[in-house]
C-alpha positions in Angstrom: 22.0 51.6 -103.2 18.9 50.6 -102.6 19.9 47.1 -101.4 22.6 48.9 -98.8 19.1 51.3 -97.9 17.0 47.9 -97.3 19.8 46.4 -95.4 20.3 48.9 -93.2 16.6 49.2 -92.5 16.5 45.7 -91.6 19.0 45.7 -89.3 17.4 48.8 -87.7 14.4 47.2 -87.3 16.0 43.8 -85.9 17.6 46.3 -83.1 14.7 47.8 -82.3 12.7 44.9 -81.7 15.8 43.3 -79.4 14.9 46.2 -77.8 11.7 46.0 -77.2 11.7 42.4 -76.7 15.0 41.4 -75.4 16.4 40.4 -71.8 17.5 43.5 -69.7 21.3 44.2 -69.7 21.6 42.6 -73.6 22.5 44.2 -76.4 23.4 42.6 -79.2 26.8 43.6 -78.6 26.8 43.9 -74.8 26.0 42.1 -71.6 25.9 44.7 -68.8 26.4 43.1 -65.3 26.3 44.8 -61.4 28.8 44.2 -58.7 28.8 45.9 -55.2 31.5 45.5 -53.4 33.8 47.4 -51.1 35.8 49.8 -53.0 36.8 52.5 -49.6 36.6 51.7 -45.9 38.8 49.1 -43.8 37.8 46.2 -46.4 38.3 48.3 -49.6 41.0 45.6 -50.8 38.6 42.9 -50.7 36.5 44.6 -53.2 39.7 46.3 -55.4 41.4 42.5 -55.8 37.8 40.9 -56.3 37.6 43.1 -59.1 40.8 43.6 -60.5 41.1 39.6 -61.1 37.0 39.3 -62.8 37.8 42.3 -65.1 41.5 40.5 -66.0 39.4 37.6 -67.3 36.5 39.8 -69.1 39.4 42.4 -70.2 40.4 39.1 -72.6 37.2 37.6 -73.2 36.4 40.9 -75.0 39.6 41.1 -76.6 39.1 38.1 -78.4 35.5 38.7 -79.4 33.2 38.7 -76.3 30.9 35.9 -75.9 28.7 34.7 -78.5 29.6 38.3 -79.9 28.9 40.4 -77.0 31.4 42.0 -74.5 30.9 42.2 -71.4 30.6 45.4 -69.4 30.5 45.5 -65.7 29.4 48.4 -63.7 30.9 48.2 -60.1 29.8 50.2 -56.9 31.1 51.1 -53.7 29.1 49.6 -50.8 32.1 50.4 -47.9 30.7 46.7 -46.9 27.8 48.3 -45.4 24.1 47.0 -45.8 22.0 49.3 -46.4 24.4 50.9 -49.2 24.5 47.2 -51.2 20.9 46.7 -50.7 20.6 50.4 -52.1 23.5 49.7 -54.6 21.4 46.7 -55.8 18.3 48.1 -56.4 20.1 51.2 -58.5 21.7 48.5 -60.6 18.5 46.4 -61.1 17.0 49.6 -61.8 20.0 50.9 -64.3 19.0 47.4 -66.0 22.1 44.9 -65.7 21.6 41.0 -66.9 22.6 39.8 -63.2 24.5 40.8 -60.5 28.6 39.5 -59.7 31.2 39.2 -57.0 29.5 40.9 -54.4 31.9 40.8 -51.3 31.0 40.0 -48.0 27.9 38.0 -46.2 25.9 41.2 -44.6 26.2 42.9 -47.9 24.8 40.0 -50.2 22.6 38.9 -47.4 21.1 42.5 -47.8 21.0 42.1 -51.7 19.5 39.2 -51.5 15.5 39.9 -50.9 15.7 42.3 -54.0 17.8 40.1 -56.7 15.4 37.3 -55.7 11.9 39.2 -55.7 13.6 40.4 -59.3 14.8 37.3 -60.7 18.0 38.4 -61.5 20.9 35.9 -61.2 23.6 36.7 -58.4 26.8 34.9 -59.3 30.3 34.2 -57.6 29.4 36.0 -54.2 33.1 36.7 -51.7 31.2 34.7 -49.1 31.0 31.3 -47.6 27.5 32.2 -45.6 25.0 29.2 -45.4 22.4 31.4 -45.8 23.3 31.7 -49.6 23.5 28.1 -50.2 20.2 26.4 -47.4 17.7 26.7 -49.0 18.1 26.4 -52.1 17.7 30.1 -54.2 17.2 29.4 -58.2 19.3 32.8 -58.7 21.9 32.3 -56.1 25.6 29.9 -57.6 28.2 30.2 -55.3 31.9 29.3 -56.8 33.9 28.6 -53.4 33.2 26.4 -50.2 31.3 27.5 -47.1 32.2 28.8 -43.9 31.1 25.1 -43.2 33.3 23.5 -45.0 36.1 25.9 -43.8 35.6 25.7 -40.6 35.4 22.1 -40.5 38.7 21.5 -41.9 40.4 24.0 -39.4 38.7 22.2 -36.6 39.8 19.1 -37.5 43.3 20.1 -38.1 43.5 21.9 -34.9 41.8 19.2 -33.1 44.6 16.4 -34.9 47.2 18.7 -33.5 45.5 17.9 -30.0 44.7 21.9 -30.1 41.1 20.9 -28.6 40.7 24.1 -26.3 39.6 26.7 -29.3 38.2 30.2 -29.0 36.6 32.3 -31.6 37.0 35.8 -32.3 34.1 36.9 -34.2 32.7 40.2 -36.4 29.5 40.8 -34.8 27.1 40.6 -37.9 25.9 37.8 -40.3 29.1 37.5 -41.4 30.6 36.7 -38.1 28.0 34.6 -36.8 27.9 32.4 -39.7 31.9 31.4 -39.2 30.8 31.3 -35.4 28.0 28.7 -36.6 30.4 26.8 -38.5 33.0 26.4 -35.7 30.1 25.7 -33.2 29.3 22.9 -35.7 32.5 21.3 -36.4 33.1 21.2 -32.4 29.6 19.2 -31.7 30.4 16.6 -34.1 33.9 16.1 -31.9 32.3 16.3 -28.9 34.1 19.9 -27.6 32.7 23.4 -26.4 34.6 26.6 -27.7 36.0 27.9 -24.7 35.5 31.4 -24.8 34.1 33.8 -27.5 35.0 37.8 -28.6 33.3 40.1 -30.7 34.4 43.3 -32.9 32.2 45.4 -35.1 32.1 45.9 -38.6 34.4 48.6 -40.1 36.6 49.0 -36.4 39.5 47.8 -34.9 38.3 47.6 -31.1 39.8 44.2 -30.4 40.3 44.9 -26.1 37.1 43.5 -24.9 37.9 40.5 -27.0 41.1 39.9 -25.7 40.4 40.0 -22.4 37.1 37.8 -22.7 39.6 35.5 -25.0 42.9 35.5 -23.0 41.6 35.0 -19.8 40.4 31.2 -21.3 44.1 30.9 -22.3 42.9 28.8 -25.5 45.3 26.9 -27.5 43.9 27.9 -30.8 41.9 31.1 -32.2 39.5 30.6 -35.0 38.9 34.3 -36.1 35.8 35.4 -38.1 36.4 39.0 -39.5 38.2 41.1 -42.0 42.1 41.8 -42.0 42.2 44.8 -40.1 40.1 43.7 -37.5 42.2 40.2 -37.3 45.3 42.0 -37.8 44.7 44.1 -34.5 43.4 41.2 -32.5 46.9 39.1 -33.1 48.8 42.2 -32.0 46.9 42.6 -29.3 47.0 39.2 -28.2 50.7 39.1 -28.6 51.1 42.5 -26.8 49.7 41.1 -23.7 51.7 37.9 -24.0 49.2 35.2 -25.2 50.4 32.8 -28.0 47.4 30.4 -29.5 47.5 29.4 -33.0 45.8 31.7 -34.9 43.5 30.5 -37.4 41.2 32.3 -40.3 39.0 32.0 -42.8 39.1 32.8 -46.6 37.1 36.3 -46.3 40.0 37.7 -44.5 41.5 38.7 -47.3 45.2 36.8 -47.1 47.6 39.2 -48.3 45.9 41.5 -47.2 45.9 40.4 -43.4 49.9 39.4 -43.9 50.8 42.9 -44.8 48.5 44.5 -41.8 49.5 42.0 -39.3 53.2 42.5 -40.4 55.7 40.8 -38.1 53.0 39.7 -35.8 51.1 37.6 -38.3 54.1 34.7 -39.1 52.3 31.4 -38.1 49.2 32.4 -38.6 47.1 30.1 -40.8 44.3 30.6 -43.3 41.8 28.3 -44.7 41.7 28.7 -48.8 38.7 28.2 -51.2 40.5 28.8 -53.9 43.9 27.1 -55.9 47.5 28.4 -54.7 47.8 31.7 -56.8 51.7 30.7 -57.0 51.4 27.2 -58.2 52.2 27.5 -61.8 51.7 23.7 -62.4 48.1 24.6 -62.0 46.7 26.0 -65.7 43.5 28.2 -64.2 47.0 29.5 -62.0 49.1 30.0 -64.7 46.3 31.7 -66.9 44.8 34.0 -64.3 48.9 35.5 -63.9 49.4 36.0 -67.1 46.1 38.1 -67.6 46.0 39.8 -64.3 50.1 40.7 -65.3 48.6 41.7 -68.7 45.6 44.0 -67.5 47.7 45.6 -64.5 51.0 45.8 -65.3 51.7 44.0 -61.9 52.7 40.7 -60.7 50.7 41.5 -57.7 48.8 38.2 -57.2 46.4 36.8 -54.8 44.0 34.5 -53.4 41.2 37.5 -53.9 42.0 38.4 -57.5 42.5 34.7 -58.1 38.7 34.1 -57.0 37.3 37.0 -58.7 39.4 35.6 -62.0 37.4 32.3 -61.5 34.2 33.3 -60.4 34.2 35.6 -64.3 35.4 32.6 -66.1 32.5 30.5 -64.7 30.3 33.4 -65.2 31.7 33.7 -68.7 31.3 29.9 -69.4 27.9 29.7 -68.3 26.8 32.9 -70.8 28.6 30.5 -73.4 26.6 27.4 -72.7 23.4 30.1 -73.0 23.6 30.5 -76.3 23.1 33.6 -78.6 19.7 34.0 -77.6 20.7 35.1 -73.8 17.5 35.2 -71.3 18.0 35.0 -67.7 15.8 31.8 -67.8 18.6 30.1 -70.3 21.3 31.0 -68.1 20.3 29.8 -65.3 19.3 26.6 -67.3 23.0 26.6 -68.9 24.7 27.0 -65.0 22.5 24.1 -63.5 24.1 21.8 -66.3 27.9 22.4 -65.7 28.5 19.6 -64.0 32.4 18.5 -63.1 34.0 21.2 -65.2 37.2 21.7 -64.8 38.7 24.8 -65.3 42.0 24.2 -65.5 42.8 22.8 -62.4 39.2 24.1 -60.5 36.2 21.8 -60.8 33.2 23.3 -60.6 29.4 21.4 -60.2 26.0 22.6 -59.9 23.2 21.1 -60.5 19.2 21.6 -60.3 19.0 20.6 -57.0 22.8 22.3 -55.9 24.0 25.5 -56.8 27.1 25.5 -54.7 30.4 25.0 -56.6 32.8 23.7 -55.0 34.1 22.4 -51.6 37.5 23.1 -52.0 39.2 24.0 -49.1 43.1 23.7 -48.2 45.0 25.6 -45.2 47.9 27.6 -46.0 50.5 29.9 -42.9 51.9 33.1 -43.2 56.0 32.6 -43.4 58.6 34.4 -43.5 58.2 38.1 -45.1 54.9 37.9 -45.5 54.8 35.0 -48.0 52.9 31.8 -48.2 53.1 28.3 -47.6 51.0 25.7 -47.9 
């Protein structure tokens, strides 16, 4: 009895100093982590699939004992990708204590996030954005798990450009966001020697596409190289189609694929997307093949995508680097543990950061809407 007394005394005490001494967000049972996303508003399925494919992957991490004996937790909130609500969603969860912060969606919402996880020190991990501004300069608690806008862009260029499709306009969401993609495209034309033709705008959170068609059509591009979110996109192709223009419509990851195919509906066949992530259908792919089997498992639903699929990968990289941190988790050892996974592959996804790089990967393949709202590559 008084050996079960002693024990439990000791192990009261070694709780109570982790405690006082330990990391914030670790238990020894627990890692609590933040995520602000958009849960409601016109990008709400950005946020729901970015979430439903990380908790998929954590959902079985703690099933089969957590990491390093501690399960992950992760407290989500709604932002409505709005600014001022994740930069006030941020500081709540720094506040509330979490280890770092996850899958934020969206460049003006982590762009806003990101003077207060910095002046913190708390990691910010697997952000739904390509934005430059996340990757130059350097930020110690910034890794990014997909391509850049950069990267995207460049590749759509260049395959519009190959296809002789050299007189390109850009339809763009008038933020940080939009001007980013703008940037990119702006880019990828210098280095070829071209001009973008003729430029439209939207705002966040709206579907007021006329100004931009009329600024867009009247320049009769071959190609459209949008910069928004689905709804937004989804309206500009109908209303491009409704007043009898035809370009090849072109996007970037953010949209939100299936998300844009089922908007656009009938209107959105041909229309191509760049992808940072592997072909959520390809089962020769094992990171494919895993992520459908657990998101089938945690949903009930064969509802895949390329937005669940990148929040499945961005929590297994999260999960690997806690792994390589060892029991004793600090902040400090994490980001010491991320900055050595170099060339890991995944199961089909190689990821590599370094000291010097904390940007993942620069995957980037184009896929098309088909035929009933499916996808080919």
């Amino acid at each position: 009895m008084k050996h079960a007394i002693a024990r439990l005394l000791g192990l009261a005490l070694a709780l109570a100093a982790f405690g006082a001494h330990g990391e914030s967000g670790v238990t020894p049972t627990t890692i609590l982590i933040g995520q602000s996303a958009a849960f409601s508003g016109p990008a709400s399925e950005l946020g729901t699939e970015m979430r439903a494919g990380a908790n998929a992957y954590f959902r079985y991490v703690n099933a089969n004992g957590g990491v390093n004996g501690r399960k992950i937790e992760m407290r989500s909130l709604d932002d409505g990708y709005e600014s001022d609500r994740a930069a006030a969603n941020t500081k709540k969860l720094i506040d509330d204590g979490v280890f770092l912060l996850f899958g934020y969606v969206g460049t003006p919402t982590s762009n806003a996030a990101k003077p207060i996880f910095t002046a913190a020190r708390v990691p910010f991990v697997g952000p739904f954005t390509g934005a430059e501004s996340l990757r130059n300069p350097l930020n110690r608690y910034v890794f990014n798990i997909r391509a850049s806008y950069f990267d995207e862009t460049e590749k759509i260029v260049g395959q519009m450009v190959g296809q002789t499709l050299d007189k390109i306009a850009v339809f763009y969401q008038n933020d940080d966001y939009g001007k980013a993609g703008l940037a990119g495209v702006e880019r990828a034309m210098a280095k070829r020697n071209l001009k973008i033709v003729a430029t439209g705008t939207v705002e966040r959170n709206t579907v007021d596409v006329a100004a931009a068609v009329q600024s867009i059509g009247k320049a009769s591009p071959q190609a459209v190289i949008m910069i928004s979110a689905y709804k937004s996109c989804a309206a500009f192709i109908k209303a491009m189609r409704a007043a009898g223009y035809s370009p090849q419509f072109m996007n970037v990851s953010f949209v939100g694929s299936k998300a844009l195919a089922k908007e656009a509906g009938a209107a959105g066949r041909g229309v191509g997307i760049s992808q940072v992530m592997p072909f959520p259908w390809n089962l020769s792919a094992p990171i494919v093949k895993e992520y459908q089997q657990l998101l089938e498992a945690a949903t009930g639903k064969q509802d895949y995508s390329f937005t669940s699929l990148e929040g499945f990968i961005a929590a297994k990289v999260l999960v690997e680097g806690l792994r390589r941190a060892g029991a004793d988790l600090t902040r400090d050892k994490f980001i010491t543990a991320m900055e050595r996974m170099n060339n890991v592959d995944l199961g089909g996804y190689t990821v590599a950061f370094s000291p010097t790089d904390h940007n993942g990967s620069k995957f980037v393949e184009l896929t098309v809407i088909g035929k009933d709202e499916r996808f080919l590559r």
